[in-house]
C-alpha positions as CSV (number, residue, x, y, z in Angstrom):
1,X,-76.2,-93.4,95.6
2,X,-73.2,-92.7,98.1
3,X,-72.3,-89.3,97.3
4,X,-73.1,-86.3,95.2
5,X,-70.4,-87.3,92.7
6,X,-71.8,-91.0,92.7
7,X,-75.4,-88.9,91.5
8,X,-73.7,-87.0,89.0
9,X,-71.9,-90.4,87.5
10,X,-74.9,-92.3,87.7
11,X,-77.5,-89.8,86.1
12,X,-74.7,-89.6,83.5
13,X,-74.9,-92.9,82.8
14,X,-78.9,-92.2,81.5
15,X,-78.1,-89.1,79.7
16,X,-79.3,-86.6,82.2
17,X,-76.0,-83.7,83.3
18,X,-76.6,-82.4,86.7
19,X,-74.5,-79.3,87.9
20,X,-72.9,-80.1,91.3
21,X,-75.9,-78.0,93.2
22,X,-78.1,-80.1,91.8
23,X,-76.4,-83.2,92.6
24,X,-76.3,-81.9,96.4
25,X,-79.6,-81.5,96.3
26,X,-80.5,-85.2,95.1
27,X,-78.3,-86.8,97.1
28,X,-80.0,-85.1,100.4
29,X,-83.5,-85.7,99.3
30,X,-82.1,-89.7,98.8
31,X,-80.3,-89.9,101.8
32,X,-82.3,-87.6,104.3
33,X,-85.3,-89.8,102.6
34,X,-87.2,-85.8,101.9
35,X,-89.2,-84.8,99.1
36,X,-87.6,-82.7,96.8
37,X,-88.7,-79.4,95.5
38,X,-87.6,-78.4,92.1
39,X,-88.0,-74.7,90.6
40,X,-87.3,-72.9,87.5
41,X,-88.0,-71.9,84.5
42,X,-89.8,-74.0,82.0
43,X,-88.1,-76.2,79.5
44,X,-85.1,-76.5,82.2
45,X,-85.8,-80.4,83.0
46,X,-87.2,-80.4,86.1
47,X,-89.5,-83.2,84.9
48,X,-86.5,-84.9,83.2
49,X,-84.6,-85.1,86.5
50,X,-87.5,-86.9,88.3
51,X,-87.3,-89.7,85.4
52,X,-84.1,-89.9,85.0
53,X,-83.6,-90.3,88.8
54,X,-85.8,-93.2,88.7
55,X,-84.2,-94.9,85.4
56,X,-81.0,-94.4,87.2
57,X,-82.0,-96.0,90.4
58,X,-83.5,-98.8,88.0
59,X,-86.7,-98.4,90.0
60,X,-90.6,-97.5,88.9
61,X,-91.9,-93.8,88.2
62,X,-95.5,-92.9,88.9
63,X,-96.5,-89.4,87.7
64,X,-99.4,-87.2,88.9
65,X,-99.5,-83.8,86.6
66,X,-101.1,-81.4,88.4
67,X,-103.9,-78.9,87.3
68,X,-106.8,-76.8,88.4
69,X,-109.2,-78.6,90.0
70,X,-107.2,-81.7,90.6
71,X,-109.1,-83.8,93.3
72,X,-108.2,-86.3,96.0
73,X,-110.0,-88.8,94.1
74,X,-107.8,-88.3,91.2
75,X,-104.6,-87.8,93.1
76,X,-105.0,-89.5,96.1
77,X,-107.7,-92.4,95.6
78,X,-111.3,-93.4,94.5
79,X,-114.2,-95.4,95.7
80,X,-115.2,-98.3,92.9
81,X,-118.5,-97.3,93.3
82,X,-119.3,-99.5,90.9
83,X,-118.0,-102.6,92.2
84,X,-119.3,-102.1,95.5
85,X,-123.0,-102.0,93.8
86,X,-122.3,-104.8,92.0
87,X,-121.7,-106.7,95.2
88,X,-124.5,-105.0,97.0
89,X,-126.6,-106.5,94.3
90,X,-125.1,-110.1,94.2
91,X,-125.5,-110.2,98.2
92,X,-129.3,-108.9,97.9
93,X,-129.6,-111.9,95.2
94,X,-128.4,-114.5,98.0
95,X,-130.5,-112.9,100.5
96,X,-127.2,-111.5,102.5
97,X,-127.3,-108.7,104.6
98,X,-124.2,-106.5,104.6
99,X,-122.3,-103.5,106.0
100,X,-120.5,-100.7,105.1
101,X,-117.7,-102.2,106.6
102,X,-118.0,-104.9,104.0
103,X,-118.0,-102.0,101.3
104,X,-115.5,-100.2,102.4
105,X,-112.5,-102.2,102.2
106,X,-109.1,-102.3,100.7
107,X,-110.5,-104.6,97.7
108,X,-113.2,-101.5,96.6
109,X,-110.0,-98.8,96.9
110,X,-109.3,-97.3,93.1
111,X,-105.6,-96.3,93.9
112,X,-104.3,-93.6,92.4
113,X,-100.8,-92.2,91.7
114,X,-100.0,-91.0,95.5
115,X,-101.7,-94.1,96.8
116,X,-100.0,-96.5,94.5
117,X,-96.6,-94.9,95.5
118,X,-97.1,-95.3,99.3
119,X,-98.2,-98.7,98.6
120,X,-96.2,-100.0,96.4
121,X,-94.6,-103.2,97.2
122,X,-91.6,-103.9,95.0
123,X,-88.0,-104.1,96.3
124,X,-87.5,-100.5,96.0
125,X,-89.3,-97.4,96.3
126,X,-90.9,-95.5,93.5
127,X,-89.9,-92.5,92.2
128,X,-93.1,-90.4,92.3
129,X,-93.2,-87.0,90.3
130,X,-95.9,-84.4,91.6
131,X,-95.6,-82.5,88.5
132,X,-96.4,-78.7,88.4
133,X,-97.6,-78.5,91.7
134,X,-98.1,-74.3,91.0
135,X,-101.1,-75.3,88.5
136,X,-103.1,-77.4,91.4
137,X,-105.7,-75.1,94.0
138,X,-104.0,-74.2,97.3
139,X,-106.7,-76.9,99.0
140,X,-104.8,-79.7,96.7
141,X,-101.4,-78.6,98.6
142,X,-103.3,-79.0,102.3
143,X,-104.1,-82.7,100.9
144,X,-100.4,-83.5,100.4
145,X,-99.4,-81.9,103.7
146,X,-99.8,-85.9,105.6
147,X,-98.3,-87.9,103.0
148,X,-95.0,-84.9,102.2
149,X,-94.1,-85.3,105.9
150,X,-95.1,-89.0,107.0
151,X,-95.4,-91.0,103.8
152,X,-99.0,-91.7,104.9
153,X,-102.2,-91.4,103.5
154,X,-105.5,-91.3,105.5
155,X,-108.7,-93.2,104.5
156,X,-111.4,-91.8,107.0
157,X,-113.0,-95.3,106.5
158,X,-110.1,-97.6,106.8
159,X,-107.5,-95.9,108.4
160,X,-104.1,-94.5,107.3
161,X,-101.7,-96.6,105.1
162,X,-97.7,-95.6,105.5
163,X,-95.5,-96.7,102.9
164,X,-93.1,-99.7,103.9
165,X,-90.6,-97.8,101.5
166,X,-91.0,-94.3,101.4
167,X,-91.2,-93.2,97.6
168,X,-88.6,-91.1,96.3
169,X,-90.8,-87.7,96.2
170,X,-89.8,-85.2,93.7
171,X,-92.3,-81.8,92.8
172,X,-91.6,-79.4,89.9
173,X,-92.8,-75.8,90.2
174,X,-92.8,-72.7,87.7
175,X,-94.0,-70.7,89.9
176,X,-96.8,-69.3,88.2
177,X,-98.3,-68.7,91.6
178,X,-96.5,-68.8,95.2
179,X,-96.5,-72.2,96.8
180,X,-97.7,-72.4,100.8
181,X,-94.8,-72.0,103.3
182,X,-96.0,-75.5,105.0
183,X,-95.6,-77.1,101.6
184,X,-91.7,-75.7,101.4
185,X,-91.0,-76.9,104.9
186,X,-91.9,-80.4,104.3
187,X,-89.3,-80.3,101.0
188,X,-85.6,-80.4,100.2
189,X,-85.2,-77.2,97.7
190,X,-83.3,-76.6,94.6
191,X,-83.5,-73.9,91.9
192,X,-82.6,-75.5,88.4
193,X,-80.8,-72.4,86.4
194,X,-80.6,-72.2,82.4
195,X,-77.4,-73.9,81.7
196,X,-74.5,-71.6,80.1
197,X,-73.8,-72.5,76.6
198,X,-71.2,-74.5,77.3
199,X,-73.0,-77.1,79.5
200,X,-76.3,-76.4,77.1
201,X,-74.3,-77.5,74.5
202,X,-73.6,-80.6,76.3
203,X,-77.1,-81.3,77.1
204,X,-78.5,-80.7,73.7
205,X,-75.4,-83.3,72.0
206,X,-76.4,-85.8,74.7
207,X,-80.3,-85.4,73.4
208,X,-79.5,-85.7,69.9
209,X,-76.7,-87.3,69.1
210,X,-76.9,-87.0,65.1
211,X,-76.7,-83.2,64.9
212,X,-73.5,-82.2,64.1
213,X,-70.9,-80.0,66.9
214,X,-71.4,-76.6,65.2
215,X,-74.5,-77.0,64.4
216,X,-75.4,-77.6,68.5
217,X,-72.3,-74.7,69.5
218,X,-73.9,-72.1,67.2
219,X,-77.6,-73.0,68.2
220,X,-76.8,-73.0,71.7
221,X,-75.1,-69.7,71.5
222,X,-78.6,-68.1,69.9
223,X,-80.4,-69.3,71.9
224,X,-78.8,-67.8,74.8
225,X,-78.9,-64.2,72.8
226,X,-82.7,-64.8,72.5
227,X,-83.3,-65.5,75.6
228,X,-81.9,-61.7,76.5
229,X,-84.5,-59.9,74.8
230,X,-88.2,-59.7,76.0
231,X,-90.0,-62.4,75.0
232,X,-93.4,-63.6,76.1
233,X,-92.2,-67.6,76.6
234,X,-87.9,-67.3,76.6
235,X,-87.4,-70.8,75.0
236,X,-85.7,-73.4,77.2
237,X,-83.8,-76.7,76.9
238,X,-87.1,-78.4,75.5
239,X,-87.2,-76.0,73.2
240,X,-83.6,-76.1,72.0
241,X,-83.8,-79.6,71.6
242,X,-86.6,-79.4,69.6
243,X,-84.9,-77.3,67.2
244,X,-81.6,-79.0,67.2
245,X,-84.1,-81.9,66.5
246,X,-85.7,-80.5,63.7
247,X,-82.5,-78.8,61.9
248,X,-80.5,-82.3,62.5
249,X,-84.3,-83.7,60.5
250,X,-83.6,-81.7,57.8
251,X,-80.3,-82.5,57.1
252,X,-78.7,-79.3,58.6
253,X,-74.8,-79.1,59.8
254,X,-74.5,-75.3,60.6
255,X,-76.7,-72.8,61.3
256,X,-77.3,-70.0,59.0
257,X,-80.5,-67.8,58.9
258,X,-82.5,-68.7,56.2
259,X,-82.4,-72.2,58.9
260,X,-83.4,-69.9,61.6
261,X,-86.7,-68.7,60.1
262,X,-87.9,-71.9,58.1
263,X,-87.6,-73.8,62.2
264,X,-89.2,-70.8,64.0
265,X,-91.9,-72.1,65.5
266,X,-89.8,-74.6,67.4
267,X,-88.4,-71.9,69.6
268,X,-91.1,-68.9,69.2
269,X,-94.8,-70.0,70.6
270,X,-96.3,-66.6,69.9
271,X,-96.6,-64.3,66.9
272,X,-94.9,-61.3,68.9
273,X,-91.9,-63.7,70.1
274,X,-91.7,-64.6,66.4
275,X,-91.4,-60.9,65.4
276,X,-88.5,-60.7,68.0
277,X,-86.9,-63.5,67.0
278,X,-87.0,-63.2,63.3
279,X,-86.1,-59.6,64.4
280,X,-82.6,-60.5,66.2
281,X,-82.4,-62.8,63.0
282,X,-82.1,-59.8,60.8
283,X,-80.4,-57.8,63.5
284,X,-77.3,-60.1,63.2
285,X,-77.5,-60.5,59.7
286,X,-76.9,-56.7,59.4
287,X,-74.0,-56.9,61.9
């Protein structure tokens, strides 16, 4: 991609709108060759962005979703344990002697999704999404530290293996806890804002295309009243979809609110965000 402009046109081209912030912040990451740190709220497409990035660049996508507890054996790489007895058994049946340098080799690596992305050998680099990141332990982020600023992973018994190509590294955060500062440093940045209706509206006819234009104005417009009051889970773009989805499903062209309350639960996850919503249902109907 040559320019921001060039990012924007060819993310278009897969259905993903960028804003020209977020375009900047692509391009840099692509050209500077830096991981990318995205932010926001959920339901925004942070995770979107990462796979449309690699459709667009018509190039692989490897995903690691992160949680608590998440390992370096299932982030980074395994042991085949059970290979390697296998062989130890088939060399004690020939009456071989062997080493753990003949166990620990390349050929008895599991790789995993950070591993496969630093050695992957196509044409060009992978796009690999470190999804969530906020979700993993802080000890998880001290493991990334090597491969976010060198593209390198270290195998205390084989040494460390840096990617021919560097993947294209992108990680989403919701910052349900504060990420560490050495973590930031090693990333491009970029804050991914709720879209105003307008560009919302764009998003959501680009998703699905068989819902009708008032139908995605109006719901798009509600949406951004709900999101004002003081809900537990403010429903995003994921969640708009979803409902444009399921109104377009049932053969709705404009919204009304007996609509509103039959689809609730595509855009209220909890019974008191219900309440508010079906509240600001009845709220306009009196206006």
């Amino acid at each position: 991609m040559n320019n921001p402009d060039d990012v924007v046109q060819r993310l278009d081209a897969v259905d993903y709108l960028v804003d020209d912030g977020l375009a900047m912040a692509v391009f840099l990451a692509l050209r500077l060759g830096k991981p990318l740190l995205l932010e926001g709220e959920p339901g925004v497409g942070k995770t979107a962005a990462a796979k449309a990035l690699a459709q667009a660049l018509d190039t692989p996508f490897i995903r690691l979703q992160c949680y608590e507890g998440l390992t370096a054996g299932e982030a980074l790489y395994e042991w085949n344990y059970q290979r390697q007895l296998l062989h130890i058994r088939l060399a004690e049946a020939q009456g071989s002697t062997i080493s753990d340098a003949d166990l620990f080799t390349a050929a008895f690596l599991q790789e995993r999704p950070i591993l496969r992305a630093v050695r992957h050998a196509g044409p060009t680099p992978p796009v690999l999404l470190i999804d969530e990141i906020d979700r993993a332990d802080d000890e998880f982020e001290a493991l990334l530290f090597e491969f976010l600023g060198e593209a390198a992973i270290t195998i205390p018994e084989l040494g460390t293996f840096a990617a021919t190509r560097p993947p294209i590294v992108v990680l989403t955060s919701n910052r349900s806890r504060d990420l560490h500062d050495a973590l930031r440093r090693r990333c491009l940045y970029h804050w991914i804002e709720f879209p105003a209706a307008d560009r919302a509206a764009a998003i959501v006819r680009r998703a699905v295309p068989g819902a009708s234009a008032p139908l995605i104005r109006d719901a798009t417009e509600f949406i951004g009243r709900v999101r004002r009051l003081d809900l537990d889970k403010a429903p995003g773009l994921a969640e708009t979809i979803d409902w444009v989805s399921a109104l377009a499903a049932l053969g709705v062209t404009e919204l009304a609110d007996a609509n509103v309350l039959r689809t609730i639960g595509t855009i209220a996850k909890t019974p008191d965000d219900r309440d508010l919503v079906a509240g600001a249902v009845h709220q306009e109907t009196r206006s």
